[in-house]
Backbone bond lengths (Angstrom), bond angles and torsions (degrees), N, CA, C in turn:
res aa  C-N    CA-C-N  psi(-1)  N-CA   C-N-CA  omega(-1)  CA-C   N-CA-C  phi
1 X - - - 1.444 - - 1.523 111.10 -
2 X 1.327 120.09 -23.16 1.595 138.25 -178.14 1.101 103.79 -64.32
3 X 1.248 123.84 -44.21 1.543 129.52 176.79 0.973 137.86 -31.38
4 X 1.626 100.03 -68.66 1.306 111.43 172.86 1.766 122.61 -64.36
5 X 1.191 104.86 -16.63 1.868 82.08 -170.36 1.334 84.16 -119.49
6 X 1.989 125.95 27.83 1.791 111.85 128.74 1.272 109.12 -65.24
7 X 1.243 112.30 -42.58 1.739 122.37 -164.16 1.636 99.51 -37.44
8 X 1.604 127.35 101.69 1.783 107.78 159.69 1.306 111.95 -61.80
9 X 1.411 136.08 -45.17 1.203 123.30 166.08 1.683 137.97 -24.82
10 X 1.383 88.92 -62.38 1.876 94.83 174.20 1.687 115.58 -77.61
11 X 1.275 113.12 -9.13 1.451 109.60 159.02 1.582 114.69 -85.21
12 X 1.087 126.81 -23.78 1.268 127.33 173.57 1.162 118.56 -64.56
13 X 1.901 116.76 -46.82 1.010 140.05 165.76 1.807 117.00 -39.58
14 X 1.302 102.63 -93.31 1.348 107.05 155.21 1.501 130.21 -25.61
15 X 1.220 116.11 -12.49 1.196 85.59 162.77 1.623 114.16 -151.66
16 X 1.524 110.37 31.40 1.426 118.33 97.51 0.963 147.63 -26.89
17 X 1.407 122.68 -48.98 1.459 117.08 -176.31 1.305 109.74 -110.75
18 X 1.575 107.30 17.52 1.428 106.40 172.61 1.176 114.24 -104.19
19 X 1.790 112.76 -30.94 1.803 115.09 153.41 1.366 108.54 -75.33
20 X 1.139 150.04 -20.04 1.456 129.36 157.55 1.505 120.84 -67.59
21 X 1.337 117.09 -26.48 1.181 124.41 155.57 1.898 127.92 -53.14
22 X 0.992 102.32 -63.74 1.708 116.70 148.88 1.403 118.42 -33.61
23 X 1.327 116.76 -66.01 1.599 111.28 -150.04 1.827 76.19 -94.06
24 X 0.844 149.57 -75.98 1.221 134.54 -171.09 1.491 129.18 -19.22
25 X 1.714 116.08 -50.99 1.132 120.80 -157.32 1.927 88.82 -103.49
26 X 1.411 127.66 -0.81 1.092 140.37 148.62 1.644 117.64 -31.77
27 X 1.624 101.65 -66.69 1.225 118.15 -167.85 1.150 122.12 -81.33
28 X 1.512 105.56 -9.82 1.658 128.29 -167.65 1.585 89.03 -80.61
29 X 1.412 123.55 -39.46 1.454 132.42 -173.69 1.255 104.57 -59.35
30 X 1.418 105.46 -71.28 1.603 109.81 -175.59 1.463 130.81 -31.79
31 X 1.928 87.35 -58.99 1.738 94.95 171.39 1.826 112.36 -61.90
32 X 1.084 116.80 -25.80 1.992 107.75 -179.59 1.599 89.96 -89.29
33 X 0.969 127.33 -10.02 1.941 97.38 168.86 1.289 105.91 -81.46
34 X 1.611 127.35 -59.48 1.177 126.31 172.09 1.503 116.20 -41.26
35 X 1.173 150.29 -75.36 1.653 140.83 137.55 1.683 92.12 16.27
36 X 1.596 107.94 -87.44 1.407 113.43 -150.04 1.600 114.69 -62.72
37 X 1.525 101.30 -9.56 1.586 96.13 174.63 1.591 108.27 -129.08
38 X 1.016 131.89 49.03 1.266 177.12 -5.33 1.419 117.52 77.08
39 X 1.506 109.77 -73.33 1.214 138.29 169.17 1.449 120.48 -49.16
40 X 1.798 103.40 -63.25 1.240 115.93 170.18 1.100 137.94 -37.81
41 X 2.089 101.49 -53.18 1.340 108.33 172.88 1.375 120.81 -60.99
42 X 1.783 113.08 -44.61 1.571 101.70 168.22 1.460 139.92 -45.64
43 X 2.132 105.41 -25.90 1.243 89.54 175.34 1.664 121.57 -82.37
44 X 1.752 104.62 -26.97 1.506 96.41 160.33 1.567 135.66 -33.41
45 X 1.047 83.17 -46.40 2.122 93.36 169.87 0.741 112.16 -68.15
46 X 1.386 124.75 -47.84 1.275 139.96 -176.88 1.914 110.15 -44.40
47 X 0.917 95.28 -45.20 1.818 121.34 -165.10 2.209 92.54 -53.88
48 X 1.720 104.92 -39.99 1.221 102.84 -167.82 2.104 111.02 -89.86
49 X 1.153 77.02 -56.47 1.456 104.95 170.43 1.886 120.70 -62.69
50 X 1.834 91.96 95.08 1.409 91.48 -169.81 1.673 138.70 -71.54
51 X 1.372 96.75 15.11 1.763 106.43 168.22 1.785 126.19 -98.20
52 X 1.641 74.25 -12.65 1.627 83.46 162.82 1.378 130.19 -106.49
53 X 1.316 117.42 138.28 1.541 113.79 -176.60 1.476 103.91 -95.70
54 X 1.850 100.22 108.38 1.680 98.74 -176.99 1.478 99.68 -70.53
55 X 1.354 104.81 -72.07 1.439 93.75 -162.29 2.036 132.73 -46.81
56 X 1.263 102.96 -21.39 1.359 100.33 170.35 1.725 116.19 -82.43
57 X 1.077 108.82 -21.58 1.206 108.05 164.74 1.949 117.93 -76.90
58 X 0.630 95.18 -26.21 1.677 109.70 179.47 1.563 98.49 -61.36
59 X 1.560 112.06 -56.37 1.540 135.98 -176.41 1.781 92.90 -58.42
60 X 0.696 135.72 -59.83 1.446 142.64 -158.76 1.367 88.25 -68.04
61 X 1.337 138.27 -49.10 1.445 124.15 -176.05 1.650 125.96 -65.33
62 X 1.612 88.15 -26.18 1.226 101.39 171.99 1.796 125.51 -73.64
63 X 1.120 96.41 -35.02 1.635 120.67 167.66 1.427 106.70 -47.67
64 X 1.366 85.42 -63.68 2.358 89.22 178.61 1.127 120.27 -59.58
65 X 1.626 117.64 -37.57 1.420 98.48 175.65 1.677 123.64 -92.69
66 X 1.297 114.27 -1.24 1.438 117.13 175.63 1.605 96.52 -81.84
67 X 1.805 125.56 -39.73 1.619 112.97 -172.47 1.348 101.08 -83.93
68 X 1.245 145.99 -55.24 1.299 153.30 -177.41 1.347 135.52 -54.84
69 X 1.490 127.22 -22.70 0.922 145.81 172.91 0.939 108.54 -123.21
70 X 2.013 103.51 162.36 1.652 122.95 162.95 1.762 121.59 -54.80
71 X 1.513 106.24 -2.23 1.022 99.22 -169.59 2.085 101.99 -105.73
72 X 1.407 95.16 126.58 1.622 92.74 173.94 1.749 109.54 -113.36
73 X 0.993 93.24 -178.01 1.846 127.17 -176.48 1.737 95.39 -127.27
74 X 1.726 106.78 145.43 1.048 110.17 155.64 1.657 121.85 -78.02
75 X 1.504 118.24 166.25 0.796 101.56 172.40 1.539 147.11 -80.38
76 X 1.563 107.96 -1.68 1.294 116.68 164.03 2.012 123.08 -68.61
77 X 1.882 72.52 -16.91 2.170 72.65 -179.58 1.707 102.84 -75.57
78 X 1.842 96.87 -48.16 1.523 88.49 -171.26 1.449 114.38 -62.35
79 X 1.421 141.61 3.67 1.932 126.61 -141.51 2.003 66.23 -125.20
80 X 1.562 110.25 -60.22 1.582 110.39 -166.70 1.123 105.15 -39.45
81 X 1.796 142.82 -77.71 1.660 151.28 129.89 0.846 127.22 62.62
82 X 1.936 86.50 -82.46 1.373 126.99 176.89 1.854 110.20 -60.71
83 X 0.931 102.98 -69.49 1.712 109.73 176.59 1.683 108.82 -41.66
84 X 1.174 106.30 -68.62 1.620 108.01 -175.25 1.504 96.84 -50.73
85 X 0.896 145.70 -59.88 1.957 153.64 -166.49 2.113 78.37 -41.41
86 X 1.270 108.78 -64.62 1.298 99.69 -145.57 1.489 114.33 -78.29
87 X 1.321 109.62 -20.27 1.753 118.12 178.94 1.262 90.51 -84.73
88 X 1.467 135.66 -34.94 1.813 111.96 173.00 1.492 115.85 -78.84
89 X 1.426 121.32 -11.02 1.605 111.51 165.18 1.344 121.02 -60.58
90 X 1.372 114.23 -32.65 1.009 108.91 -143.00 1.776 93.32 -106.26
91 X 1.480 114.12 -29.42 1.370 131.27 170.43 1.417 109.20 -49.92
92 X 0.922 119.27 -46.75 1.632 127.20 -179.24 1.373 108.48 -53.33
93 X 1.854 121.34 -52.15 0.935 105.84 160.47 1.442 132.31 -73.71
94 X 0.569 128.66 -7.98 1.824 138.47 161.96 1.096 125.44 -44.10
95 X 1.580 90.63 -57.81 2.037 104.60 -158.23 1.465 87.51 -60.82
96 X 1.672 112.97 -57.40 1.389 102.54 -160.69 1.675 130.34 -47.09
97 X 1.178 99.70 -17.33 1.607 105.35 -165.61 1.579 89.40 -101.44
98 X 0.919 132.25 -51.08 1.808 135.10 173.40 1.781 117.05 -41.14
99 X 1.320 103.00 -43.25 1.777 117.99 166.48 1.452 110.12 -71.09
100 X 1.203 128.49 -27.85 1.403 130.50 163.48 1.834 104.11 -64.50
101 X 1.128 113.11 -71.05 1.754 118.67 -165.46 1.739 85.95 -69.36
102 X 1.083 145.61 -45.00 1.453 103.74 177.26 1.350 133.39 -84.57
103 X 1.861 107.50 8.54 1.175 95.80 156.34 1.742 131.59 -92.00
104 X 1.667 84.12 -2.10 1.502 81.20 162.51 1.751 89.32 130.06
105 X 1.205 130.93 6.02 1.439 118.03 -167.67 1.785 99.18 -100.06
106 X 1.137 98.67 153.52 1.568 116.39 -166.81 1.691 98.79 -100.00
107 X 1.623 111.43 172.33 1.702 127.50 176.99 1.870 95.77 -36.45
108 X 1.139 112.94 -54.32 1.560 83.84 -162.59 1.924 114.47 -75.42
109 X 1.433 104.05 -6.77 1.589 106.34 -175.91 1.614 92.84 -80.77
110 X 1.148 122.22 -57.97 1.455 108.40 170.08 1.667 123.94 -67.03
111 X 1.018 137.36 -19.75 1.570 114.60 149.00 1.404 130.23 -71.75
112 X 1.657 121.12 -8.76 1.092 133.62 165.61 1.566 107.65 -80.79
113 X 1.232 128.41 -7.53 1.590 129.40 -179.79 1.684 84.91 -96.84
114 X 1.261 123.02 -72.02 1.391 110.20 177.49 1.378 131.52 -22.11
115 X 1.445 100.92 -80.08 2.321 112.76 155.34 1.059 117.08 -28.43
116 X 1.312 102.14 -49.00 1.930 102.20 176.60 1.831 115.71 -63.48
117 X 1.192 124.35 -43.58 0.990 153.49 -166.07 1.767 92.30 -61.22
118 X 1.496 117.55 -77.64 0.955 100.55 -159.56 1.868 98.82 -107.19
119 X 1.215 132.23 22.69 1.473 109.40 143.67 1.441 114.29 -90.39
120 X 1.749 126.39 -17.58 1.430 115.96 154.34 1.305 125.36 -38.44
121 X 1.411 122.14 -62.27 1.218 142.86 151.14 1.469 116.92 -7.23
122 X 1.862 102.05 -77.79 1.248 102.57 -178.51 1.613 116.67 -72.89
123 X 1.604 139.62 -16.38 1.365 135.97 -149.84 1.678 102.07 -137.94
124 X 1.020 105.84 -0.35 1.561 103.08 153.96 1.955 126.15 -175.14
125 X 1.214 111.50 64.45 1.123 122.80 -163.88 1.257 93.94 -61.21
126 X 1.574 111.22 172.52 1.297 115.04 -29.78 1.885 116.22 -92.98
127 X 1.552 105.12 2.66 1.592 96.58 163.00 1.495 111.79 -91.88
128 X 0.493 128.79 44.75 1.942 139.65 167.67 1.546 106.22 -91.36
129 X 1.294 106.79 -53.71 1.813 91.20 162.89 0.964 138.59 -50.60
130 X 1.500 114.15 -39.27 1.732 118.72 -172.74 1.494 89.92 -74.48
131 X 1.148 129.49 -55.56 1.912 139.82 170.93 1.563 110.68 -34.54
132 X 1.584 120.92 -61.79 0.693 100.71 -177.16 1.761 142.03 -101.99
133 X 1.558 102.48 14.75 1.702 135.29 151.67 0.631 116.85 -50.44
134 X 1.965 125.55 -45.93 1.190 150.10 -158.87 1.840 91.60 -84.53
135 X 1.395 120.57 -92.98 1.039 121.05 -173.92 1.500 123.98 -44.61
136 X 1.677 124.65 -29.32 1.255 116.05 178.35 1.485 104.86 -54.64
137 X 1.551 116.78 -56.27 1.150 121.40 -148.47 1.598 104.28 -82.85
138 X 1.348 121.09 5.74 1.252 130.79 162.23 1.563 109.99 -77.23
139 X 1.340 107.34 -70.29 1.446 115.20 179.89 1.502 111.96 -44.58
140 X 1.831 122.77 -46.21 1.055 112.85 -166.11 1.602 120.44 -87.33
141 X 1.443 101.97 5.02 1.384 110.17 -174.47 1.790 99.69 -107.46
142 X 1.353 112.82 -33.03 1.651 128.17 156.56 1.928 102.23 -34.73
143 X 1.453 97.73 -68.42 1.659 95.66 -164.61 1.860 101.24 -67.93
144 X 1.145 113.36 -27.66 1.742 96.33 -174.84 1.536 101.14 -87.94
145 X 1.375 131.39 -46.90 1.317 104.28 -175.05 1.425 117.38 -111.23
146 X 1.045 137.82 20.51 1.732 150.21 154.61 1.384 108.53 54.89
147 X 1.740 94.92 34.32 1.776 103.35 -178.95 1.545 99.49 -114.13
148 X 1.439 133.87 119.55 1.256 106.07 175.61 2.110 129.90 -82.02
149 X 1.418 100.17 -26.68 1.751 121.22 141.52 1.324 103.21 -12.72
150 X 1.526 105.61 -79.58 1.715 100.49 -165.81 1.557 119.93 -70.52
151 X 1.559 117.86 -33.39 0.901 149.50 -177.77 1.551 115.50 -47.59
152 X 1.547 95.73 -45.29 1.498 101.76 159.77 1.406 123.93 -80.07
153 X 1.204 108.70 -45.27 1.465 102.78 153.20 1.253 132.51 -17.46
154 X 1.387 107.09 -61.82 1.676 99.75 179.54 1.668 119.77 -88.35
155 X 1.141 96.35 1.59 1.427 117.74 168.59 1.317 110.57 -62.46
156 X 1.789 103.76 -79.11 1.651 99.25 167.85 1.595 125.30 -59.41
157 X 1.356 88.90 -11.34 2.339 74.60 166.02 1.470 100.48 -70.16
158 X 0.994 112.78 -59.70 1.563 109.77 -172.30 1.809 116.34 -42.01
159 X 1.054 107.37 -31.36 1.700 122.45 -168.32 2.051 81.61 -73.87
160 X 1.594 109.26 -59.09 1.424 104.06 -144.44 2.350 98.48 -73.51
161 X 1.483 94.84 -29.55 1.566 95.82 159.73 1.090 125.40 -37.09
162 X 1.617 129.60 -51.67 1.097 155.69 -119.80 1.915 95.19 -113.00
163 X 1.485 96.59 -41.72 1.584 98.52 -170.78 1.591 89.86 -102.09
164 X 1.352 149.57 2.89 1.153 149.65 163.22 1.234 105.06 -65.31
165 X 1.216 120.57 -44.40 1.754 145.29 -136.56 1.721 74.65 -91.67
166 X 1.181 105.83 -71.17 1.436 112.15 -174.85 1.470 118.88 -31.27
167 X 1.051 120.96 -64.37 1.734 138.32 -170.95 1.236 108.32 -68.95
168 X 1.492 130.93 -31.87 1.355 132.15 158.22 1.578 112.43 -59.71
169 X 1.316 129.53 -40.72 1.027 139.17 -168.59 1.541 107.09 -62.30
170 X 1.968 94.52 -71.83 1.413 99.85 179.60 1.976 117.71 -52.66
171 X 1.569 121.55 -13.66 1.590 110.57 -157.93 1.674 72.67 -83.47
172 X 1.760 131.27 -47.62 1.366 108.16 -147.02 1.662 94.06 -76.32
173 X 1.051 132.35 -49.86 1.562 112.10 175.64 1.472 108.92 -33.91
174 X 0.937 130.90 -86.04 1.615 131.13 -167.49 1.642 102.31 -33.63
175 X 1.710 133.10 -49.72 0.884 113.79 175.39 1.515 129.24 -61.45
176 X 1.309 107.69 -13.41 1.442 110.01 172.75 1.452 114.66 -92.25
177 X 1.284 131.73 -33.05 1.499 130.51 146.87 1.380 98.95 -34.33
178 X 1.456 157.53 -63.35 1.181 157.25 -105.31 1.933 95.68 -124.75
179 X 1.335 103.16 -26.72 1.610 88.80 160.46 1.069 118.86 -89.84
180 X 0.926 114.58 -29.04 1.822 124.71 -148.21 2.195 77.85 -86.24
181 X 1.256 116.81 -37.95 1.675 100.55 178.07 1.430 106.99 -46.99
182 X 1.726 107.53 -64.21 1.570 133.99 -176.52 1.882 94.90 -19.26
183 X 1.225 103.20 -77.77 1.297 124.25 -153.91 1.363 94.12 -52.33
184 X 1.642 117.49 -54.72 1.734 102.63 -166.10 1.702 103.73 -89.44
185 X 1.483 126.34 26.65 1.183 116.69 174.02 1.877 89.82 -109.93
């Protein structure tokens, strides 16, 4: 074992490849934070802007830097994360159609929040959703009860779903910005 660290060579060696080791896997960091906050910011936007999925994108940043880097998460942060990411995907679509039926709109006011939803989507992104949530569930609450009063009513449920959906979205992004700081501070 004496040998080797007579050797000047293999000490020279070694530690060479222990500062190339360093400054290399250095930069490897840098570039996955930038990525990871990159990421982040998109899901913030993401959170408003309904073609983007903030929070799974938020999750995905989080993914890279717990697999990719020296830096980890336990596993109750990543499994907890994970769950909340997926009961607010799917909540978002929910609320909106749920704020319609408790304001009172029937099957066609909620398939008109749907229609609305995704020909907004398709014919004028990305505020065409909030527009066209708004107007389906106008029109479809227009054709069943031929009141326009109520009609708006379930109109603005759909609007206030929509910005519910939102604010849930944006708090769990920020809480995941808020570990992912933890972790690299």
């Amino acid at each position: 074992m004496e040998i080797f660290h007579k050797n000047k060579y293999f000490i020279v060696t070694y530690t060479y490849a222990r500062l190339y080791y360093l400054f290399y896997f250095w930069h490897m960091d840098i570039i996955l934070l930038v990525i990871v906050f990159l990421l982040l910011f998109i899901g913030i936007i993401g959170s408003f802007l309904p073609f983007l999925p903030g929070p799974p994108i938020s999750l995905i940043a989080l993914y890279i830097l717990h697999f990719f880097s020296s830096l980890h998460f336990s596993l109750f942060d990543i499994l907890s994360i994970t769950f909340l990411v997926i009961i607010v995907f799917f909540l978002d679509f929910w609320l909106q159609i749920y704020s319609v039926k408790i304001q009172g709109g029937g099957k066609i006011s909620k398939r008109g929040v749907l229609l609305g939803l995704i020909l907004g989507f398709i014919f004028f992104p990305p505020f065409g959703i909030i527009i066209g949530s708004f107007l389906g569930a106008y029109i479809g609450a227009k054709i069943e009860s031929n009141n326009s009063s109520s009609a708006f009513r379930i109109a603005l449920g759909s609007f206030l779903g929509f910005l519910g959906g939102s604010i849930i979205k944006l708090l769990l992004s920020l809480y995941i910005l808020y570990k992912i700081i933890i972790v690299i501070i």
